[in-house]
N, C-alpha and C positions, 0 to 999 in steps of 0.2 A: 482593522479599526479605522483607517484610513478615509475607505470605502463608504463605513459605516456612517463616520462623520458626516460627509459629502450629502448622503441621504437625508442625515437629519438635519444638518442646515438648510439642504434646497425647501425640505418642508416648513424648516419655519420660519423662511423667507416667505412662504406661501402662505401661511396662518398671519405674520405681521402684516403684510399687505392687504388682510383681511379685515384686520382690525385698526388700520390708520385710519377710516373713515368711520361717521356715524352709521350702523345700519337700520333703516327708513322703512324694512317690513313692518307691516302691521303686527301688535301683537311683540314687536322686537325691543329692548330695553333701547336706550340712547346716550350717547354720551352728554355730559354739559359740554358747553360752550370752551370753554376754561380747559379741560380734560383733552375736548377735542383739539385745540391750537398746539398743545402740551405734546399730544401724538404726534401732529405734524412736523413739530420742529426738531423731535425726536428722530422722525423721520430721516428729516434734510441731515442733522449731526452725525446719523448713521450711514449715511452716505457719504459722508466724508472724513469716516471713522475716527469719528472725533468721541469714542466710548464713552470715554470718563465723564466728559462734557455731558451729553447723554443720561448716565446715570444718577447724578447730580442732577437732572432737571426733573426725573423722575422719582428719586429720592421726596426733594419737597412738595412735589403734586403728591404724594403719598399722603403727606403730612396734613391737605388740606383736603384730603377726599376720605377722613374714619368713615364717613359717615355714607358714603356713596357706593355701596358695592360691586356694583355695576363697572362703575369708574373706576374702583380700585381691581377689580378682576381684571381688566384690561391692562392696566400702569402694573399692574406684578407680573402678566405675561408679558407684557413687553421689557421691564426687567429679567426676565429670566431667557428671551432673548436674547440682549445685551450679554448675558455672559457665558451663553453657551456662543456666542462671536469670540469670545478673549479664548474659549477653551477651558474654562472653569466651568465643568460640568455641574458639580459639587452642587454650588449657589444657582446655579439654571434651575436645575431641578427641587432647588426648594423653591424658590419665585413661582415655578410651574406648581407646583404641588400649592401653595397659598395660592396662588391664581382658580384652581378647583375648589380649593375651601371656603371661596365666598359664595360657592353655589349660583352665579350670576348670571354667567356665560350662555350664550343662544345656545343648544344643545350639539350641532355640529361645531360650530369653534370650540366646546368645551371641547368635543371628541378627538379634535387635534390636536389640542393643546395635551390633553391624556396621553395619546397615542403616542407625542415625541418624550411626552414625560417617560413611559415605559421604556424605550430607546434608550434615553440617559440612566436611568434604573442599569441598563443593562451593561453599559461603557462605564458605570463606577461600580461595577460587582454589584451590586443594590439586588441579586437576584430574584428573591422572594418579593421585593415592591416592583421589580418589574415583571413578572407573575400577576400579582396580586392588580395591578391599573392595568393588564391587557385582558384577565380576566372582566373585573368592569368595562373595562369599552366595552367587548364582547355580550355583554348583557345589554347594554346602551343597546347596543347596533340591533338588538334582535328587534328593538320599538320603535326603531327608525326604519325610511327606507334605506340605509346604508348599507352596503353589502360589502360585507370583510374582502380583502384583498389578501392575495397567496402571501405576501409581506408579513398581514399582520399576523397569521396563521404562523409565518415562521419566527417572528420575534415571540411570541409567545411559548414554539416550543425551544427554544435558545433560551429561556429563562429555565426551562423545567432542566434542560442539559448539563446548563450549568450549577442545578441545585442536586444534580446525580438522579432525578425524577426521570428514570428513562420512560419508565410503561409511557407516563400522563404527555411524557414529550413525542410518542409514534403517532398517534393520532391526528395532530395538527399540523406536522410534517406530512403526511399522504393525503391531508388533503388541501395540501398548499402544491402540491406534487399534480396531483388529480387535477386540478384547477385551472393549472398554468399550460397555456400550450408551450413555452421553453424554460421547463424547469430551472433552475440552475443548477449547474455541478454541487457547488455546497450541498444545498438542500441534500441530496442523495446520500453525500456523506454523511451529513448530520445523523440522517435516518438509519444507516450503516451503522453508525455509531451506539447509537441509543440500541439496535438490535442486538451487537455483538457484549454491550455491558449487560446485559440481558442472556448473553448466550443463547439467542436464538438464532444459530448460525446455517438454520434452512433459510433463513429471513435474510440472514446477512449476504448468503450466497447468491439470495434472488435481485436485492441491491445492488451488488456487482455485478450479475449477469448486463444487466440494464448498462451498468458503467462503461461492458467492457464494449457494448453493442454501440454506446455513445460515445465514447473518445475511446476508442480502437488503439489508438499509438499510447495512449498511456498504459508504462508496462506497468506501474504499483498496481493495477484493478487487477491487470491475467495474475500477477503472481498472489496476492494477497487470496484471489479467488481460488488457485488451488490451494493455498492454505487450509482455506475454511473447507475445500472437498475431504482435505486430508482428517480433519476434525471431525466432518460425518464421515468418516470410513468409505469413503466413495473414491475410490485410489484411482479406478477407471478415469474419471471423471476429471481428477486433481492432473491424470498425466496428460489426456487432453487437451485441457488448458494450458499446461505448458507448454505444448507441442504447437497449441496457437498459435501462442507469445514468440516461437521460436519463426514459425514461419513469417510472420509478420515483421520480421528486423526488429525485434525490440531488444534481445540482450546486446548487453555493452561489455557483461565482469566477465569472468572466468568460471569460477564459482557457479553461474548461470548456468552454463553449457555443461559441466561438468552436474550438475545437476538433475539437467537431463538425461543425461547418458545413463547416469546411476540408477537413475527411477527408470528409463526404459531397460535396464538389463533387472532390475528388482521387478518389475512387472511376467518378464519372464518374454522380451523380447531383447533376446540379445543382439540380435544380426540388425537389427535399428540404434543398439543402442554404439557400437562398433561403428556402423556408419557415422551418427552423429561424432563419434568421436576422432574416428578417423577424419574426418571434415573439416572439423572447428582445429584440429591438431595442424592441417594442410592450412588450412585459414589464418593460421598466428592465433587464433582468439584461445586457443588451449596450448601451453607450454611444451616442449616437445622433450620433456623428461622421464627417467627411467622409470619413475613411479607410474604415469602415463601410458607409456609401452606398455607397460607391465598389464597394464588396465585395460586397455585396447587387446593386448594377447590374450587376455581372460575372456572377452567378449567373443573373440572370434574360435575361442575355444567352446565356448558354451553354445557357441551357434554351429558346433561342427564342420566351422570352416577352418580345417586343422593347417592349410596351405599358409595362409594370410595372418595365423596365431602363430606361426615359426618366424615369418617374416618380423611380425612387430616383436618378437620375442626377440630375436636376434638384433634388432634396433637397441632395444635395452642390452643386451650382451655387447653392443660396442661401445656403448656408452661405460658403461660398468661391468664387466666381464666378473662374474659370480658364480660357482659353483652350482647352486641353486637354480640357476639361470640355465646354464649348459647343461643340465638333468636335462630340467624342464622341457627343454629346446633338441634334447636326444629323443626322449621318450616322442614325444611328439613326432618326429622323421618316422619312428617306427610304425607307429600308427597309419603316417600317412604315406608309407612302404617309400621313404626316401632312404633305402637301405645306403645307395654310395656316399650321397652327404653324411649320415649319421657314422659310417666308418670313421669318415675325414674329421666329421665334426667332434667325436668322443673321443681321440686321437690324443689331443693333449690339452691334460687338464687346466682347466682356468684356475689365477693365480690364488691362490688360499685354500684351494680344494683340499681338504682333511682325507686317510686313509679310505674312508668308506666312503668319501666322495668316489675317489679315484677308483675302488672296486666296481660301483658301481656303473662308472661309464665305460669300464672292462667289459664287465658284463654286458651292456647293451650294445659295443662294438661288436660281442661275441652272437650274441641274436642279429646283428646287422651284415656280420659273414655270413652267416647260415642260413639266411633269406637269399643270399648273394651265389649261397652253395661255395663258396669257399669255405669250406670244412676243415682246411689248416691252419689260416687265421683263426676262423672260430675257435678251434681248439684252445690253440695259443692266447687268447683274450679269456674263456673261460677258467683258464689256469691262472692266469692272473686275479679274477674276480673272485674266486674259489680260496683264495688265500686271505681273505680278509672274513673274520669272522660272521662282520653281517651278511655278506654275501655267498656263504657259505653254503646253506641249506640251497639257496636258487643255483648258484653254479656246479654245484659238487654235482647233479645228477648227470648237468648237460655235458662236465668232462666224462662222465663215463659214458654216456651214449655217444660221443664224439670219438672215444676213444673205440669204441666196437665197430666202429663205421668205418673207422681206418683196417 
């Protein structure tokens, strides 16, 4: 709003300046005598913001120009000056607004004074009347040689935005866009905006591509932009983006990175998605928790690299030593024929392990002998895994073929 301000003042500093003097074209209406000294001293008073003083002098030239249209178009613009300086837009814009209703104005100063009037429309919610006067300019300008400016293109679709009028507001955004060799940031958003309340989010995607190609470090455009992949089912495309976002240094949360990881092992690369996570884990930027281990051991599981998923598995077992855990982290030896670890490590059970925890890691010490060809252990570990009901059907055959072997 600020910004906006600053806009409309500089311009109608530019419009008053315009209008302190008589204008001497042919053809041109003129001020009286009277009218005209009246501007000037208005002038000097507004330079030494003396307002009030000001308003007051313009108040009773009002009172002595009914009769003068011309004169009084001018003395109501110049009031409505006067109080868009205090910051009372309110009363600007009605002074502006009676300043067009005398119909008096040379047709470019009327168009100015229009043009800031829709502005103030805009800074007092006025939507619809700031629509409805940049509309009119816009017919104006078509009989003139005046050529719209990318501005007024966007103040106008800035009224339609803010009356939830998305359609009627794309149009004047792209070619306020189209027009300008340095668009502005906003504008883009604007346009973003108006497509996605729209749910046109091939539109909205193509908006952000633009974003992400033009301010590259801003991370909201990569992420917002795989959003909207995720919404046209373009998954490819949405992890892409992320994977931009990542190379570029833009995460800072956790959440982030972890994000990634998830979507690259959901995508169905998991030995990417392990790396990242083992990385950002090495990094500090991911917490190095047993949930974590846990997570990273899954990836490296799913990626077949059974070495590196015992490792991270066994991180979480010293963190939290879990029955669960020490399966997991058994089964796994076997697999990756770490037959003397898996003896050592099924050995003895982690604290809480329930009966058929404990058969169980029986049992797989007893397949961890017998890889080893120690066939007495074996035995002796089968006997044991064979005695707990679950374990029962899998160990009961291997004591009897252990027992024939002896």
């Amino acid at each position: 709003m600020q910004k906006f301000q600053q806009h409309l003042l500089a311009s109608l500093f530019i419009l008053t300046g315009a209008l302190a003097a008589p204008v001497m074209a042919k053809g041109t209406p003129e001020l009286s005598d009277r009218t005209f000294k009246t501007v000037n001293k208005v002038q000097e008073l507004i330079a030494t913001e003396k307002y009030n003083q000001a308003i007051d002098k313009l108040e009773s030239a009002l009172e002595r120009t009914k009769s003068k249209k011309y004169d009084r178009a001018v003395l109501l613009q110049q009031m409505g000056f006067l109080y868009s300086m205090q910051d009372n837009y309110g009363k600007a814009s009605q002074f502006f607004a009676k300043s067009l209703a005398e119909d008096a104005l040379p047709v470019p100063v009327a168009q100015q004074v229009r043009y800031s009037l829709a502005q103030l429309y805009l800074a007092e919610e006025q939507f619809q009347q700031s629509v409805t006067t940049m509309k009119r300019w816009f017919e104006i300008a078509k009989t003139t040689e005046e050529k719209p400016s990318a501005h007024a293109y966007i103040t106008l679709a800035s009224g339609y935005v803010q009356m939830e009028n998305y359609k009627n507001a794309i149009p004047p955004v792209k070619q306020a866009i189209a027009m300008s060799p340095a668009p502005s940031e906003s504008w883009y958003m604007l346009l973003m905006a108006s497509h996605y309340e729209l749910k046109q989010f091939k539109s909205v995607a193509g908006v952000l591509k633009t974003l992400t190609s033009k301010y590259p470090h801003k991370k909201r455009y990569w992420m917002q932009l795989s959003g909207v992949y995720m919404e046209l089912n373009q998954e490819r495309n949405s992890l892409a983006t992320l994977e931009s976002a990542y190379k570029l240094g833009l995460f800072d949360e956790e959440k982030e990175f972890l994000r990634l990881a998830n979507f690259q092992a959901y995508r169905g690369i998991p030995y990417r998605a392990a790396k990242t996570l083992e990385q950002e884990m090495a990094n500090g930027n991911i917490s190095n928790t047993v949930k974590h281990w846990n997570k990273l051991a899954s990836f490296w599981q799913q990626a077949k690299e059974l070495d590196r998923a015992i490792t991270a598995y066994r991180s979480a077992y010293q963190q939290e030593p879990t029955a669960n855990t020490q399966l997991k982290i058994a089964r796994l030896m076997l697999q990756a024929q770490q037959y003397g670890q898996a003896t050592e490590f099924a050995l003895q059970p982690a604290p809480g392990a329930e009966s058929g925890d404990k058969a169980e890691l029986a049992y797989l010490r007893g397949m961890a002998h017998f890889e080893l060809n120690q066939l007495g252990r074996a035995l002796k570990a089968m006997k044991v895994a064979a005695q707990s009901e679950d374990m029962k059907g899998a160990a009961g055959p291997w004591v009897t073929f252990l027992q024939d072997q002896g």
